[in-house]
N, C-alpha and C positions, 0 to 999 in steps of 0.2 A: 559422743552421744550426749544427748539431753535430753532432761524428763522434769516437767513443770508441772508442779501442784500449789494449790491455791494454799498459803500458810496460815497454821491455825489458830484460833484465836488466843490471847495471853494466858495465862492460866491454863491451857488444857495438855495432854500428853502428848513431846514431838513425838511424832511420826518415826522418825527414826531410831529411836532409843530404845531397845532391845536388853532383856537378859541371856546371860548367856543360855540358860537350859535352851531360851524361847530360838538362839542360832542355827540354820542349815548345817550340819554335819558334813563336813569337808567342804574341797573347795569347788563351787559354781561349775557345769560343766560350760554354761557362756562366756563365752569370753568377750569383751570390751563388753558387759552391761550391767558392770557390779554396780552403777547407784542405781539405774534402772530396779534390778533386782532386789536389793536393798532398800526402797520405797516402797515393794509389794509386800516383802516378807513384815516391816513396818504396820502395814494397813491389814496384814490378817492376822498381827498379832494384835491391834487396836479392836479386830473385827470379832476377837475371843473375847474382849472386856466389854463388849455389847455395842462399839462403835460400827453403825454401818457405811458404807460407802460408793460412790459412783467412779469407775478406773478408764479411762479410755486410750489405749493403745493406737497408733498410726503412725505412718513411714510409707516411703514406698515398695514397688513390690521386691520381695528378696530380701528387704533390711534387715528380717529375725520376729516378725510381730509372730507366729505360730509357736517359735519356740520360747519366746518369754510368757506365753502365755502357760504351755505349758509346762512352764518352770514354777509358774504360780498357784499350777492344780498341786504339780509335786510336794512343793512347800506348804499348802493347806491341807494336803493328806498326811503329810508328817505332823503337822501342827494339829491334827484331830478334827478338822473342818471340813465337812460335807462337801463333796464339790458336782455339780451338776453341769454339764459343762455340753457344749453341740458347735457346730461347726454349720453354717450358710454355704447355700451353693445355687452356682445360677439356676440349674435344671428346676430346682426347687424354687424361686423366685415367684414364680406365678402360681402356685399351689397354694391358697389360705392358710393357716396356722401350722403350717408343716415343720416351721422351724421350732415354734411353741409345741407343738407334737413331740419334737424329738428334746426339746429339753425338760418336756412331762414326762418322759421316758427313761431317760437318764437319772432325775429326781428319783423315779417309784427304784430303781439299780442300784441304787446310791447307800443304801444301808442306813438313811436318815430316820429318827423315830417318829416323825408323823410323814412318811413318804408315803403318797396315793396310790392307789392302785395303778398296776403298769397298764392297766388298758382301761384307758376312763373313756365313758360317754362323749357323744360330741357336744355336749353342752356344759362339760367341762374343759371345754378349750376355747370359751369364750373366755372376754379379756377379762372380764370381775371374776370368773369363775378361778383363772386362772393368777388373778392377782391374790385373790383368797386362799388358796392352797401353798405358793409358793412364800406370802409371806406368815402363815402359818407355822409351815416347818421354819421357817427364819425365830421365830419368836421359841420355838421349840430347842433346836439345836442351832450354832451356827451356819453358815450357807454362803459356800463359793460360788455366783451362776456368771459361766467360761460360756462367751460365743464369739468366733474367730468369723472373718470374712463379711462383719454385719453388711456390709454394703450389698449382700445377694439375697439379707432377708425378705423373708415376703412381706406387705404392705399390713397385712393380721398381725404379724409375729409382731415387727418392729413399731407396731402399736402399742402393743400389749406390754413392750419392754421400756417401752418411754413412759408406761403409765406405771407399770412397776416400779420405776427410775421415782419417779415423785411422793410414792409410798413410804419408802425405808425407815424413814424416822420412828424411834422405839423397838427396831429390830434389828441382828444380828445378823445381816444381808449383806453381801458385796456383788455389785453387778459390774463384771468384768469386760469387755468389748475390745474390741477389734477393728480396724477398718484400714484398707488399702489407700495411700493419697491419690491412687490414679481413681477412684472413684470418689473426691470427698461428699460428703455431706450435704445434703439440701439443707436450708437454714429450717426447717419443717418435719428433718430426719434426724435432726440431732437427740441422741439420749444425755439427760442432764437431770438432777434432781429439784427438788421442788425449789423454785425460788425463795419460799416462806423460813426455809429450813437452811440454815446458817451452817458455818464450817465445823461448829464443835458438834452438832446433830448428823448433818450426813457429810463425812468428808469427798473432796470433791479433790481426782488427781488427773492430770492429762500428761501424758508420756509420748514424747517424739521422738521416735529412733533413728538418729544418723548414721553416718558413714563410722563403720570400725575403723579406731586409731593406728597406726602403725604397730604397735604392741600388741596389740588382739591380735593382729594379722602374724605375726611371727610367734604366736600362744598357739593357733590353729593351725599352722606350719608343723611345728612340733611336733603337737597332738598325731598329726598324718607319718610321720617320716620318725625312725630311730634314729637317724644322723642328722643335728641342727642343717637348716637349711643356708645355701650360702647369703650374705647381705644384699649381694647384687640381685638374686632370685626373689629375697623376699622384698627387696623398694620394689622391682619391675612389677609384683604377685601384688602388691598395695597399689601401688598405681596400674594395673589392668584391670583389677577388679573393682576399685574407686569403695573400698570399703563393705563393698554389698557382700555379706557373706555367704549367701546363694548363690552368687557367682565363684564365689573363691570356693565351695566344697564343690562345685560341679567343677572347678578344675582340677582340684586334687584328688576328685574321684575319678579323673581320666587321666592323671598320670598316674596314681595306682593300679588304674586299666593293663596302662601298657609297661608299667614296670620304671617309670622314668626318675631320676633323682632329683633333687630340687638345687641344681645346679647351674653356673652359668651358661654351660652345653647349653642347658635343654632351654633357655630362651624362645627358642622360635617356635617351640611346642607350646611353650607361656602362650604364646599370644593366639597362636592358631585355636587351644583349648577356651582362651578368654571371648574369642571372635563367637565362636560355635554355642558358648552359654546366653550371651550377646543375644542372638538371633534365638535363643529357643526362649528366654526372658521377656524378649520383643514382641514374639507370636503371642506369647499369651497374654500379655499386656491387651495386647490391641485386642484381643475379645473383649476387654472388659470395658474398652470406650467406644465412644456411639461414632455414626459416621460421617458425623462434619467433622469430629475432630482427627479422623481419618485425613482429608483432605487438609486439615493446618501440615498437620505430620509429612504428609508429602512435598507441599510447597517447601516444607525446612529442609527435608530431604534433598529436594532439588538443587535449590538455593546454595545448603550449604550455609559453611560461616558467613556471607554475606547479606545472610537472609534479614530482610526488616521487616518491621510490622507492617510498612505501607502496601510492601506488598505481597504481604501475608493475604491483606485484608482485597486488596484487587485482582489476584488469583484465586485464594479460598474464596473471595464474597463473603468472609466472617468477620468479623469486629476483633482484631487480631490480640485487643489485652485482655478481654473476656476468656477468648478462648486458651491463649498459654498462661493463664491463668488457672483453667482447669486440667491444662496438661504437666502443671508444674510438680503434680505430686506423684508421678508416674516413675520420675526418676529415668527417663529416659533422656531429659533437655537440660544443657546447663543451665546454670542461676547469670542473672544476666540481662543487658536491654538487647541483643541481638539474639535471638534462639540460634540454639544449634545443637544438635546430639553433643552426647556424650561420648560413643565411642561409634568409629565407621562401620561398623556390623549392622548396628539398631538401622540406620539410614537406610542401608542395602535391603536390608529387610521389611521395611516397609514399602520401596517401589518397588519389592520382589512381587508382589501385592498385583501389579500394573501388569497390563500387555507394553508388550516392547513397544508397538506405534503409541501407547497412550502416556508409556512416559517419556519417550521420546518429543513427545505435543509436549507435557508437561516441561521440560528441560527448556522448549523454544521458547514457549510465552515466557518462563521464567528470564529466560535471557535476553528478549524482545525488551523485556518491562526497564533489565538493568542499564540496559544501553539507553535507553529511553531518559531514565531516571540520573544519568550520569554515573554511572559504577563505574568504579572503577576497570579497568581493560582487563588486568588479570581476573576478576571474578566473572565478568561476561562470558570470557574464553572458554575459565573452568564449565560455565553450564551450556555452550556450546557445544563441548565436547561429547557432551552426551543427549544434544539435540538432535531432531532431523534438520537436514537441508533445506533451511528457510529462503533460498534465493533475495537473500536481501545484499545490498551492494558493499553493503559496512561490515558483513561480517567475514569477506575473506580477508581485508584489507585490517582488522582487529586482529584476526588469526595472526597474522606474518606478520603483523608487527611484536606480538607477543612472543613469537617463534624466534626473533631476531634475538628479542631482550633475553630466553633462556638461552640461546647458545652466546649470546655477549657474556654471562654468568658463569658458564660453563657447563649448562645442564641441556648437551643435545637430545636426549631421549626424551623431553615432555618439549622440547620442540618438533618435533620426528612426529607427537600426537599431535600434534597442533597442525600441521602439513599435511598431517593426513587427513584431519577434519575437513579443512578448508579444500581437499581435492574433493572431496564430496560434493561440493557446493556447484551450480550451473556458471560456470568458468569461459569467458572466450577464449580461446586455443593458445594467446602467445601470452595467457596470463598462466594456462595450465602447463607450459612450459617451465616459467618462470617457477613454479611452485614444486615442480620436478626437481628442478636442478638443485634449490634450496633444501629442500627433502633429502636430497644426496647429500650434500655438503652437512647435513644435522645427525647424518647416519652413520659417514663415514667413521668417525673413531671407533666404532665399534662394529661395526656390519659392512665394510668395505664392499664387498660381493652386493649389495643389498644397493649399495651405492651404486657402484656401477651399471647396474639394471636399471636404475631411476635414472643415467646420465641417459642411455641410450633412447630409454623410451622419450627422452625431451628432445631428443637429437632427430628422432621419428616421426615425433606427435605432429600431425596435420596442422600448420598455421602459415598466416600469412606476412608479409614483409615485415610486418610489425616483431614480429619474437625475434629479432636477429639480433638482437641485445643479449638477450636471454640463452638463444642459440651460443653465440660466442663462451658466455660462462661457463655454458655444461660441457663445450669443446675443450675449454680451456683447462677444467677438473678435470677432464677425461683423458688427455693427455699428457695431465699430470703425475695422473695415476701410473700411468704406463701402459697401457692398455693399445697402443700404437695400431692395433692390427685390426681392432676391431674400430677406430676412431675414423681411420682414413675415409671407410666408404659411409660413415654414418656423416660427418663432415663435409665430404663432397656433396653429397643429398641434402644437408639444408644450406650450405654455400650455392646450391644451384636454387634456392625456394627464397632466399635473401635479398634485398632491393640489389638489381647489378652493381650500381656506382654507389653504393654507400659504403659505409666506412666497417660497419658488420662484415660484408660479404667478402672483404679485404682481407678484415681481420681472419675471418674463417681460412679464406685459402692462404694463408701465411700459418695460420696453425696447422692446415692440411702439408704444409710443403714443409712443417718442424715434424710432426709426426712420420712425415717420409722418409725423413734422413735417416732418422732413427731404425726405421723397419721399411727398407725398401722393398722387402719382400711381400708387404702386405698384398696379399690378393686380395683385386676387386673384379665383382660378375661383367663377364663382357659388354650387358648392356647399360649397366648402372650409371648413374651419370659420374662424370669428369669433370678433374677441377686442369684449366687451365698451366702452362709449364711457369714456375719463376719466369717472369723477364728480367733480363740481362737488366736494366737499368729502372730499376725499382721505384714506384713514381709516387706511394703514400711510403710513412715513419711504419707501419707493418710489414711491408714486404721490404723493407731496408733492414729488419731485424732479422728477416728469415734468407733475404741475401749476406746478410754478413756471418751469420750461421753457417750457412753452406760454402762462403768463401774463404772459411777460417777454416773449418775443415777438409777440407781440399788442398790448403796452404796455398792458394793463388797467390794472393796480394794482399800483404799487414797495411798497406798503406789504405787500400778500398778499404778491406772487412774494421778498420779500426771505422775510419770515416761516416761506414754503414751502420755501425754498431752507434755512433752518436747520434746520429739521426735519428736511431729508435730512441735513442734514453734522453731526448730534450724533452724542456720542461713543455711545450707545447705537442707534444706528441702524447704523453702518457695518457689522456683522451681517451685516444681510438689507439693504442698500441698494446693487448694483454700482457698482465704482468710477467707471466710464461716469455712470452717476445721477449721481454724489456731482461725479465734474467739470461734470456737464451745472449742477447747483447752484451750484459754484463760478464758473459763467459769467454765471448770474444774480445772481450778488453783486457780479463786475463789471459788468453793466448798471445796477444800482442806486446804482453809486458808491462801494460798501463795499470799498475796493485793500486796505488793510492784512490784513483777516479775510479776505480773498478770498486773499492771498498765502500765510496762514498755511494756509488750508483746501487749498488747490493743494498746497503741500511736502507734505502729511500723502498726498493722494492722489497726488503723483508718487511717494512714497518707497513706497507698500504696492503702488504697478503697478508696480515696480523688481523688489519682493523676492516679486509674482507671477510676474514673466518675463512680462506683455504688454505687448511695444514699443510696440503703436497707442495703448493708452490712457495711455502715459509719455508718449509724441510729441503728441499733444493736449492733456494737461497742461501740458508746457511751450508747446505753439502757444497757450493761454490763456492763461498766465503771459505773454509774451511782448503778446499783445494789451493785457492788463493794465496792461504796465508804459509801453506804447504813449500810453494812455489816461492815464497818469499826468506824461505828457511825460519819459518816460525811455527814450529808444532807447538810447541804450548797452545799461542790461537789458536790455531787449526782445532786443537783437544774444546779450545772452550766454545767455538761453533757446533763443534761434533756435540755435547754434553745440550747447546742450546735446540738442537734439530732433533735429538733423542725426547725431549720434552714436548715438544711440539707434536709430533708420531709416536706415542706411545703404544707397546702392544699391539692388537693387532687393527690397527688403523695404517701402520706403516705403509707405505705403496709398493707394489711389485717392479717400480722403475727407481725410487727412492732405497729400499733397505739394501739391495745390493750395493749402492754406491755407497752408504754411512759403515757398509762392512767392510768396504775397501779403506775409505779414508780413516777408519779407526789403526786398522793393519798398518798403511802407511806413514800414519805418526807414531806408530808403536816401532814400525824400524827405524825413524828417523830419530827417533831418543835411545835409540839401542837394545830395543826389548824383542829379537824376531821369537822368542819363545812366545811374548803372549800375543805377539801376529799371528803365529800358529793356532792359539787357542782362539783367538777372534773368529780366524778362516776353518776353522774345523768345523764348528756345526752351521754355515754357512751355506748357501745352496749347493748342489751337487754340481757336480763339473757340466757344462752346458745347458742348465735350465735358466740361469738368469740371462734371459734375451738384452738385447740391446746396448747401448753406450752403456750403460751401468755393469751390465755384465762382460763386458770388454775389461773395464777398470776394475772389477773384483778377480778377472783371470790376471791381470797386469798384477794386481797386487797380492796376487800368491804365486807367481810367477817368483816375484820380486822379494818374496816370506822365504821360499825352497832355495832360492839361488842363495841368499844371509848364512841360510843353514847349512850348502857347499850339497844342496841335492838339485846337483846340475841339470839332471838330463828331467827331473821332474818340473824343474825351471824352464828349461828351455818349452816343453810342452805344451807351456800353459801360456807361454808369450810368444807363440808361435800362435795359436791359438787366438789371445787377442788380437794379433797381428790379422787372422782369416779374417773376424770379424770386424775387423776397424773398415778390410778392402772391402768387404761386401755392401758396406754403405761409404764407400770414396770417401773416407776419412784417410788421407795420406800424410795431414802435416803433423809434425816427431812434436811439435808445443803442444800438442793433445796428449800424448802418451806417448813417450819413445822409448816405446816395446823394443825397437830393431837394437839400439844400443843394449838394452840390456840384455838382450838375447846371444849380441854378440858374447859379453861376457861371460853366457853361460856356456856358450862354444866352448868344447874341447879343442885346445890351441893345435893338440899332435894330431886329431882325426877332423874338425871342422875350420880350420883356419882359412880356407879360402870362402866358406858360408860367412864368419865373423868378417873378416873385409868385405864382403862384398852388401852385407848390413850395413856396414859403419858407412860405408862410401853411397849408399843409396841414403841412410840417415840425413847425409850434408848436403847432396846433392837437392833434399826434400826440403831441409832446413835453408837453404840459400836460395831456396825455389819460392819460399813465405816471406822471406826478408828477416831473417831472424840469426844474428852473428851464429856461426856452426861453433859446436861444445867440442873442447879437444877428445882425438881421437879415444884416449885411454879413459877417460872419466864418464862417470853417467851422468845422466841430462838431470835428474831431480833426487840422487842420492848420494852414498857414495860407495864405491864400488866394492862386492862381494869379498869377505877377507878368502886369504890365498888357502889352498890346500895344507893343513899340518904336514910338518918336518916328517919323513917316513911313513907319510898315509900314502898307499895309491889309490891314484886317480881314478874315477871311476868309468867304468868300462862305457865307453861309447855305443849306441842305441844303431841295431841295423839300419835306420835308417839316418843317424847323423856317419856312418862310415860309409855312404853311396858316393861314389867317384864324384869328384866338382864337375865332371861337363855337363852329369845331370840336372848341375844346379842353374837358376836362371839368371843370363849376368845380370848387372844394374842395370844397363841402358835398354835392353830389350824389351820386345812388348808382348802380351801374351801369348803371341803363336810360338815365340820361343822357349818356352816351357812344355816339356814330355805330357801329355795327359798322366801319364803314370806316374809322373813327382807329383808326392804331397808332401814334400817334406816344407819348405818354404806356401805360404800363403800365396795364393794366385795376383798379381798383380794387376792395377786396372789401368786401360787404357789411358793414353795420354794425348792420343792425336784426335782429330775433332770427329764428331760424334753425328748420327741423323738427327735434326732437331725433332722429331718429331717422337722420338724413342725418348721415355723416362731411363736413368741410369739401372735400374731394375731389368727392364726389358732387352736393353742394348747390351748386361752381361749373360742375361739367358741367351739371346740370340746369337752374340755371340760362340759360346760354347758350342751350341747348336750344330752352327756352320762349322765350325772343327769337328765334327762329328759325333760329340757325347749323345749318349741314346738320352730320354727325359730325367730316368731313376739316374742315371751319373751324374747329371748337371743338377738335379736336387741334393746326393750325394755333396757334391763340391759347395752347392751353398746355404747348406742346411736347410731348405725349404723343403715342402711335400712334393710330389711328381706333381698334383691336381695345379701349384701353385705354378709349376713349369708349364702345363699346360696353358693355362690361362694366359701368363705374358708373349707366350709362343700365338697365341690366339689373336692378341692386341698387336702385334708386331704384323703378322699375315695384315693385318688391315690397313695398317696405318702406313707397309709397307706397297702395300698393293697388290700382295701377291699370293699364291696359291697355295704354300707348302713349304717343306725344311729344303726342296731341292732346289727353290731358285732364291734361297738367303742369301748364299754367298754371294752372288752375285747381284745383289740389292744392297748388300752391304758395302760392297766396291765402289759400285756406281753412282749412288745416291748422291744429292750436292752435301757437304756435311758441315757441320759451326758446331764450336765447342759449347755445349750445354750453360 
């Protein structure tokens, strides 16, 4: 705080130099304004020895001017001095000598010995009349005259006190004032004493109360609380309050409201009580200024830290140093060549002021002017944010770029506003795509579901050839996600809206024919459109990566599916081939045993889904890489893939086709360094047995299949890779370098009750393995571990499950095809055909149908492949048509008949 008085001339009494008697008894109840205070109590001890004087008081609002003032009546009624004291108010503003009224009124109360009668004539409130009476009693007794808030006097009074102001000399008068900096002074309104009369005649002191020090503010912490407050509590309680001690006792009169400590807890109530004093400080402020300067206030508001004077002055139309010039002593605007509040309450609360559409106008010209003016992009954005939809061309093209820069940062959530602003704007349809699927991709770490919605709606949204760039992305997320079931017919629908021969509508149906594999059971509505079957001989670098996919899984031929998987991952491909593709290729390179190219091929597609910003397809990247290094007997990598994919999907951003498979590969290196206890504790709070659909969930049952069998809990082993074995067949996943469930299953056979089910594994394993081109793994060993330690010395075995003691005819040999299996065994996985297929039947439809024709009713063929009856119906539906015929009764025999080619 500082308080500046004119020094007095050589020879005469400082001002500050006191006897003891003449000291205030105890200590000050202000805190931070001991020299403040100690200059007054000075000036009415000089004002005893017949010195009079002129004091002027200012700050902005809150600072303290009411209670130093009266601190000064205190210390003059202690000290034996008369004090006459009144208080300005608007309402009274326009009322003639009202305020002169009430400080004649106060005089005649006062106990002075020539004080006036308390109800004088009106022609004792004229200005001589009134300068005669009051300095009168001055020459009589001493004389305190206290008026706070002069800036609301009336034009009578504040006459009459500027004329008093020039009298003083010869008398024993101190004229005390007051005044707010949010309303200063006209140079016409100033009270000052006579220029003729020099500093040892009337002394002359001007007082500016600043910001409380950090000490004051932890003196009035005290004061409030019996228990010191903590250090953190009181820097936040200085810096929320910025000194104004009007703020700080409106906060600590609401946390003695509600009982709260002045602790680091209670933080967020700090700010919430600091916000709320904030706005109630603001309100009254702005009554007391006129209303152009209403309108500076809002442009700053707007603006923001950004805000300049240029254009201050071409929104307001005001002269912008004039006016924050009279806004500077409101204490509402930093010090400074940019305006800008103090704290975000004030701001809020002055366009709380506005109708929505006008500050809404208000936020667009602001933002028109900055774009205009070159501002920078982020502050454009910021007051976009809260403009209307200006339909201008640069402002969605500003949005997404700024969108891009916070998720480059890492701050998706004020990209997520920035997306949504810009969807606001009149958008042509394959831009409002494009803004979709970015929108998702900024959401997902935090709101995945939220995501999801935003994929679909871009995958729906009405446009033309043009968004099939855009299309492609949000397919690409979308079946990243895992979300398979819902992607297929969203997929198909704009793969049929996509230029035909373009490199888009390729891409789509090669991500339509990846999301297949995965969930062949995805139901689509009979009339919805359709995406063409793979063709055998793949004729762009996408549908080479979606045939080497399905050729790897199948275990056709290592020599094609390697060759196919190149042909996505050339350097001339990665173009027009999604990263999704080029990993799905990169997985096929690890079936075929190619680690080293397959590591190289992995880096190149984690590093460009880094520097896309899509998590799911990094997080799968590295969950291959990881598998890879798996397969290469190197868990340690494997661990430090897993550790970099866990970083990447944090929480709950993970994907529902992603976390099952990071729960497995975690399991899986936790056996293969010899820990099945904490594979246990991995797979324990893991998804429940059958909700993680798909390849992922295949490999999470494989890998606690693979945890029970470590721990010698055979038949719980065998369950669960019998199990992945159902669902590997139900999407004609048959080759053992994907997961060879059937070896380890064998192992978990009981040798004395299931030994002809364990050879007849092992022998379909090699037979499946020699079938891919992949040297067969000896009979006793497992394909990617090592095999389950033996039963302890004197433990028995454990009891065989009714359905591993069913007689072996029940069982189905190797070589058979599925009519040789009982409807009634479920003990082994149904087997899928191997002989050639109606081309015209997807592998989906051609196992419903078939069932079918063996007679399962709908609910048993859904039963056997985990789909709903509705989704049996439906392929049952597609078949009738594409078969040409009426019904279940003339299947079989369209199935016989038909010309047929292997799919």
């Amino acid at each position: 705080m500082t308080g500046t008085t004119a020094m007095p001339p050589a020879g005469a009494p400082r001002p500050g130099r006191r006897t003891p008697e003449d000291a205030p008894a105890g200590p000050s109840p202000l805190a931070g304004r001991e020299q403040e205070e100690a200059l007054l109590a000075a000036a009415l001890l000089n004002l005893r020895r017949g010195r009079p004087a002129v004091a002027g008081v200012h700050g902005p609002p809150g600072i303290g001017r009411s209670a130093l003032l009266d601190r000064a009546a205190a210390l003059a009624a202690r000290a034996g001095i008369r004090v006459a004291a009144a208080q300005a108010c608007p309402e009274e503003s326009g009322r003639p000598h009202s305020l002169a009224a009430r400080l004649h009124g106060a005089l005649a109360r006062s106990g002075h010995a020539a004080a006036p009668p308390p109800h004088p004539p009106a022609q004792d409130l004229e200005r001589a009349a009134l300068c005669r009476t009051f300095l009168a009693a001055a020459r009589t007794e001493p004389l305190l005259v206290v008026v706070d808030d002069v800036q609301w006097a009336d034009q009578a009074s504040l006459r009459w006190l500027q004329a008093l102001a020039r009298r003083l000399a010869g008398t024993s008068l101190m004229l005390l004032t007051a005044r707010s900096d949010a309303a200063p002074a006209a140079p016409g309104d100033r009270i000052t004493a006579c220029p003729l009369d020099d500093e040892h005649t009337v002394a002359r002191h001007t007082l500016a109360l600043g910001p409380l020090p950090g000490p004051a503010v932890g003196r009035l912490l005290a004061q409030a609380w019996p228990t010191p407050a903590d250090p953190a509590f009181q820097e936040a309680a200085t810096r929320a309050a910025d000194g104004n001690p009007a703020l700080l006792r409106s906060v600590i009169s609401r946390f003695a409201r509600h009982g709260w400590a002045p602790t680091g807890d209670n933080l967020p109530h700090l700010a919430d009580c600091t916000a709320e004093a904030v706005r109630r400080r603001t309100r009254h402020t702005l009554t007391v200024l006129p209303e152009e300067l209403h309108g500076i206030l809002r442009v700053i508001a707007a603006a923001g830290p950004d805000c300049t004077h240029p254009m201050i002055t071409a929104i307001a139309g005001a002269p912008a140093p004039s006016a924050l010039a009279r806004l500077a002593g409101t204490g509402l605007l930093l010090p400074g060549d940019r305006p800008a509040f103090r704290h975000p309450a004030a701001a809020e609360t002055v366009l709380a002021a506005l109708s929505v559409q006008s500050r809404e106008e208000l936020h667009a010209r602001a933002a028109a002017w900055a774009y205009r003016t070159a501002a920078p992009d982020s502050a454009v954005a910021r007051m976009l944010l809260s403009a209307r939809p200006a339909g201008a061309a640069w402002a969605v093209g500003l949005l997404r770029s700024e969108a891009a820069r916070h998720r480059t940062t890492g701050r998706p959530a004020d990209a997520a506003r920035l997306l949504r602003r810009a969807l606001r704007e009149p958008v042509p349809p394959a831009q409002r795509v494009q803004l979709l699927t970015e929108l998702a991709a900024a959401v997902l770490p935090t709101d995945p579901e939220t995501a999801d919605r935003h994929l679909r709606q871009a995958l729906l949204a009405p446009a033309g050839t043009t968004a099939g760039a855009a299309w492609v992305s949000a397919a690409e997320l979308l079946v990243a996600r895992g979300d398979m079931a819902a992607a297929q017919p969203l997929i198909a629908r704009a793969a049929g809206r996509a230029a035909p021969d373009g490199d888009e509508a390729t891409a789509l149906r090669a991500l339509y024919w990846l999301a297949e594999q995965s969930e062949p059971e995805a139901a689509h509505e009979p009339d919805g459109p359709q995406v063409t079957p793979l063709p055998p001989q793949p004729a762009t670098a996408a549908e080479a990566a979606a045939a080497a996919w399905r050729t790897a899984l199948r275990g056709h031929d290592i020599g094609l599916a390697r060759d196919l998987a190149r042909t996505a991952l050339a350097p001339a491909a990665r173009r027009t081939v999604p990263l999704l593709l080029q990993l799905a290729a990169c997985h096929v390179l690890v079936l075929s045993g190619d680690h080293d190219e397959t590591l190289t091929a992995l880096d190149t597609v984690l590093l460009r889904a880094r520097h896309a910003d899509l998590p799911p397809v990094a997080g799968l990247a590295l969950l291959v890489t990881g598998l890879a290094e798996l397969a290469r007997g190197r868990p340690d990598a494997a661990s430090d893939a897993l550790d970099r994919a866990r970083e990447i999907m944090p929480g709950r951003g993970r994907a529902p086709f992603l976390t099952p498979g990071l729960i497995a590969l975690a399991a899986l290196v936790q056996l293969e360094q010899g820990e099945p206890d904490a594979a246990e504790r991995l797979l324990g709070p893991a998804y429940p047995y059958g909700t993680a659909a798909g390849l992922s969930g295949a490999l999470l049952l494989y890998a606690r299949g693979r945890t029970h069998l470590a721990r010698g809990h055979r038949e719980q082993a065998l369950t669960d890779l019998l199990e992945c074995g159902r669902r590997l067949l139900a999407r004609q996943v048959t080759n053992p370098a994907f997961l060879p469930w059937r070896r380890i299953a064998a192992s978990a056979c009981d040798p004395s009750a299931d030994g002809t089910v364990a050879a007849a594994l092992i022998a379909e394993e090699q037979r499946l393995a020699h079938a891919w081109g992949a040297p067969a793994t000896p009979a006793g060993a497992a394909a990617d571990g090592p095999r389950p330690p033996a039963e302890p010395a004197g433990r028995p075995a454990p009891a065989a499950s009714p359905r591993a003691a069913a007689p072996s005819a029940r069982r189905t040999a190797p070589g058979d095809g599925p009519s040789a299996a009982r409807p009634e065994d479920r003990r082994l996985p149904p087997r899928t055909p191997s002989g050639p297929l109606p081309r015209q039947l997807t592998g989906a439809e051609l196992r419903v149908a078939g069932l079918a024709a063996d007679g399962l009713p709908n609910r048993a063929i859904a039963d056997r492949l985990s789909v709903t009856p509705r989704t049996v119906e439906l392929h049952l539906t597609k078949t009738y048509r594409k078969l040409g015929i009426r019904g279940r009764a003339e299947l079989a025999a369209a199935l016989e008949h038909r010309p047929k080619a292997t799919p």
